[in-house]
C-alpha positions, 0 to 999 in steps of 0.5 A: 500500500505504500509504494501505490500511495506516494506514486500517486501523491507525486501524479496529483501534484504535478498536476496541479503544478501543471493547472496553477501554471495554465492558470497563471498565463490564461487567467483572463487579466492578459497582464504578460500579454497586455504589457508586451502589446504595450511595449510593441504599441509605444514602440511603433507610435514613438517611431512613426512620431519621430519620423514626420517630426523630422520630416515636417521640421527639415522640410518646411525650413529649408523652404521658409529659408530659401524663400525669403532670401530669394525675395530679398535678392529680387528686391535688392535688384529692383530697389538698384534701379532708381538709385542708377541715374543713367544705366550702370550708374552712369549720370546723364549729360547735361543739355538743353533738354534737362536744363534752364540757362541764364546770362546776367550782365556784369554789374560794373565796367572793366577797370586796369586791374579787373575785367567786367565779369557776366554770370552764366548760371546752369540749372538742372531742371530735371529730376536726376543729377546730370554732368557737365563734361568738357568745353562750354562756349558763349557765342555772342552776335552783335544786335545791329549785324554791324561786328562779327559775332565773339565768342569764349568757352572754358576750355582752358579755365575749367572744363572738368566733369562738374555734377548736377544735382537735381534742382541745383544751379552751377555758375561760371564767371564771363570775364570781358572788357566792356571799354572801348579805348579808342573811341570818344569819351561819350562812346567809351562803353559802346563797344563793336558788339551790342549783344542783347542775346547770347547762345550757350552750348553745354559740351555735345550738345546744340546749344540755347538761346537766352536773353542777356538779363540785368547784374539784378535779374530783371530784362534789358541786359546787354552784353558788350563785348570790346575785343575779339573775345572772352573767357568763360570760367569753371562752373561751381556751386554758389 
């Protein structure tokens, strides 16, 4: 009788080893189950977040970056092109077309010691800057035809590249000598050419006609001009 009992005490308790073991992993709470499907779920979600977080922040800034600086490349190009004032940068001549000449008379006789001094004033009466480049020249004709015309530029005394700003006046001295030394005392100031007009010509370009005005501004001037020339000065601002 023993050796039957213990064989079947050893039979029954692996049995219910075996049970409480079954048990144990289908008990119906999936807690072995449940956590290896949470660690496979966190694990998938936690990568497939990753990835578009790389793609949308890489993406997006290397376009919002190249964006931008291609528009500020356009805008720096087309913001050059007013500051440019003739192509390149290059200002425009100064002629006829972009300016306003005024001839004033001197407002005293030559002397000994000096020279009657007329006034040329240039006025750009454009919008950009322009230049005066080489030679002006002043031709005057005397009203009566009676002398031949006289004529001066500054081809010795200033013919260098003088800038105009938009609006600006630049004036040169006409030196002359308005004393007739050998005429009669009554006709000491009347000189061979009685101009009441002149022509100005700004380097290249065909030249304008104007009335000689008064030293004060007023009409009625007149250049007299004794002699078979005169001399035009540098332009500068005053």
């Amino acid at each position: 009788m023993r050796t039957t009992t213990r064989p079947a005490l050893l039979a029954v308790g692996a049995v219910a080893t075996l049970a409480l073991s079954l048990t144990a992993c289908n008990d119906g709470s999936g807690t072995q189950d449940s956590a290896v499907g949470t660690s496979a779920s966190s694990a998938t979600p936690s990568g497939a977040t990753s990835a578009p977080a790389a793609h949308s922040a890489s993406a997006p800034a290397a376009g919002s970056a190249s964006a931008p600086s291609g528009g500020k490349t356009s805008t720096s190009g087309g913001g050059s092109k007013p500051s440019g004032t003739g192509g390149g940068g290059v200002i425009a001549a100064c002629t006829t077309k972009n300016t306003s000449v005024t001839f004033l008379q001197s407002s005293g006789h030559a002397s000994d010691a000096q020279a009657a001094a007329a006034t040329l004033k240039i006025t750009n009466s454009s919008g950009a800057p322009c230049t005066i480049v080489g030679p002006t020249t002043v031709v005057a004709n005397d009203d009566q035809g009676k002398a031949s015309p006289v004529s001066g530029d500054n081809s010795n005394d200033g013919s260098a590249a003088v800038d105009v700003p938009a609006g600006a006046t630049v004036v040169a001295d006409v030196l002359y000598n308005d004393v007739n030394g050998e005429g009669t005392t009554s006709a000491r100031y009347t000189c061979p050419v009685q101009a009441s007009h002149v022509k100005v010509a700004l380097p290249k370009d065909a030249g304008t006609t104007v009335n000689v005005m008064k030293a004060n501004g007023s009409p009625g001037g007149v250049f007299s001009v004794c002699g078979t020339d005169f001399k035009v000065g540098a332009f500068a601002a005053r």
